[in-house]
C-alpha positions, 0 to 999 in steps of 0.5 A: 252883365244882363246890360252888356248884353243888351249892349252887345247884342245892339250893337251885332245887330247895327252892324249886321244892318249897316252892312245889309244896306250896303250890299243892297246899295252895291246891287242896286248900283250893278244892275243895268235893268234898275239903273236904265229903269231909274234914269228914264223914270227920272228923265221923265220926272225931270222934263215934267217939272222943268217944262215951264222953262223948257221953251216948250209951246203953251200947252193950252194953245190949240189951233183947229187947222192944225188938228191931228197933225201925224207924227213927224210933222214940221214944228210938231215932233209928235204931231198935235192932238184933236185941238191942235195943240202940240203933243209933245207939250202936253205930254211933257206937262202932263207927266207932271199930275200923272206921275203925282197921281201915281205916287202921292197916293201910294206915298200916303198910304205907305205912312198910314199903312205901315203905322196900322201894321206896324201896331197891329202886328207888335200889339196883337190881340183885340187890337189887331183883330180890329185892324185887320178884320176892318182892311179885310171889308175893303177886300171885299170890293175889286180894286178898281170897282172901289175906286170908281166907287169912291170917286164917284161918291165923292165927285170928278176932280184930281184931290178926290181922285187921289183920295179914292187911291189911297183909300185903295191901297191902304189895306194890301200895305197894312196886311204886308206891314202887319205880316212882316212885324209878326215876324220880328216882334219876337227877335231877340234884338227886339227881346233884348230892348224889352229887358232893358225897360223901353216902352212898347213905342220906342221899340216900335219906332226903334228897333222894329220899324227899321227892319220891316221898312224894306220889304214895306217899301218894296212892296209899296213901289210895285203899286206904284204902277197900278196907282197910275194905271188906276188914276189914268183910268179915272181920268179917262172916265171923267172922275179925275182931271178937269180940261184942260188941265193935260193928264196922260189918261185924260188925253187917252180919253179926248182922243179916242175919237181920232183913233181912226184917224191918226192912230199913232198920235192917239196911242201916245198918253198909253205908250207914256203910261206903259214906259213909266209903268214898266220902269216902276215894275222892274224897278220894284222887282230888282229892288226885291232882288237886290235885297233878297241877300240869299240870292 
């Protein structure tokens, strides 16, 4: 009887979980603010890694009489920069590393994020005082100070730059991971497993780590655009992308001198960073709205 239960109560809650997804899938689907966010998100994504088979000028060709070309300008859409290499170009080619910064980072520390709190909340005790009270030292520093820190100790250069990042948001992902698991560790879905005799991995791996996924996930896509915003920053400063490699804050970086000059080809690396920003920001906030089923 004690196993039908057990039996009973499973499968209620797959049920319950496969018709949640469902609707969050529906909503996701009707509303226009996430569908316009995601399809610009992917246009950009899309014309970033076909860009060598585009037709597009080689993005490394410079030419000084044609430098700071104003926008509109005959063969340059988007006018050139301070070496006279196509704008367009080397923004296209650029959202290649500056979308990868922005999202490898965040996507590392999401798996090693979710694994410490996860555990931490599900075992408790000792060994969650020690995972917590070891991500609280990094709460110590501003997030953008350690990062700097970071990349400077570590040197100039994109896989120490993406190194500092996910260094930096590991520990807001394992205090979210670790909040939301003490709050399923003791549903009766999770009691029922623990009656039938599944180890405490299982359970983990099973039954807890499909219901804490969602918010984890949501929480993880809005530091998406802070990851950019961060890893721009770092190029910017010269601890990032190397020349002549195109990087959306790099470019903001060669061409501050020109700002009094061409001020509307200057301000493009910043506005491609404000669009996707943007886009990732009211993505991840139609997505906590999608899955927030009380609203």
């Amino acid at each position: 009887m004690v196993e039908i239960a057990i039996d009973l109560v499973r499968i209620s809650h797959a049920e319950k979980s496969r018709g949640y997804w469902m609707t969050v899938a529906r909503r996701l689907t009707r509303d226009p603010v996430i569908v316009a966010c995601a399809s610009i998100i992917l246009l950009i994504a899309s014309a970033a890694i076909l860009a060598p088979w585009l037709g597009l000028a080689d993005p490394y060709q410079g030419s000084m009489i044609r430098r700071l070309r104003p926008i509109g300008t005959a063969g340059y859409p988007l006018g050139t920069d301070e070496l006279g290499r196509d704008m367009l170009t080397r923004l296209i080619h650029a959202g290649r590393l500056s979308l990868f910064i922005g999202l490898f980072p965040v996507a590392l520390a999401f798996v090693i994020g979710t694994t410490l709190g996860v555990i931490a909340g599900y075992v408790g005790g000792l060994l969650n005082q020690a995972i917590m009270r070891t991500i609280d030292i990094f709460y110590a520093f501003p997030s953008v100070l350690l990062a700097v820190a970071i990349s400077g100790v570590l040197g100039a250069g994109i896989l120490n730059s993406l190194l500092s990042l996910t260094i930096v948001f590991i520990p807001p992902i394992v205090r979210v991971a670790e909040s939301v698991t003490t709050g399923v560790r003791n549903l009766d879905f999770v009691d029922a497993a623990r009656a039938s005799g599944a180890g405490a991995m299982t359970i983990m791996r099973v039954h807890v780590l499909g219901n804490v996924l969602g918010p984890i996930f949501v929480y993880a896509t809005s530091l998406i655009s802070v990851c950019m915003i961060l890893g721009a920053g770092l190029s910017f400063l010269g601890l990032g992308t190397k020349p002549p490699e195109p990087e959306w804050g790099f470019m903001l970086n060669t061409l501050r001198t020109a700002i009094y000059v061409n001020p509307w080809v200057a301000a493009l690396p910043g506005v491609m960073i404000f669009i996707v920003s943007i886009c990732f920001n009211l993505l991840s906030d139609g997505m906590r709205s999608a899955m927030d089923v009380r609203g």
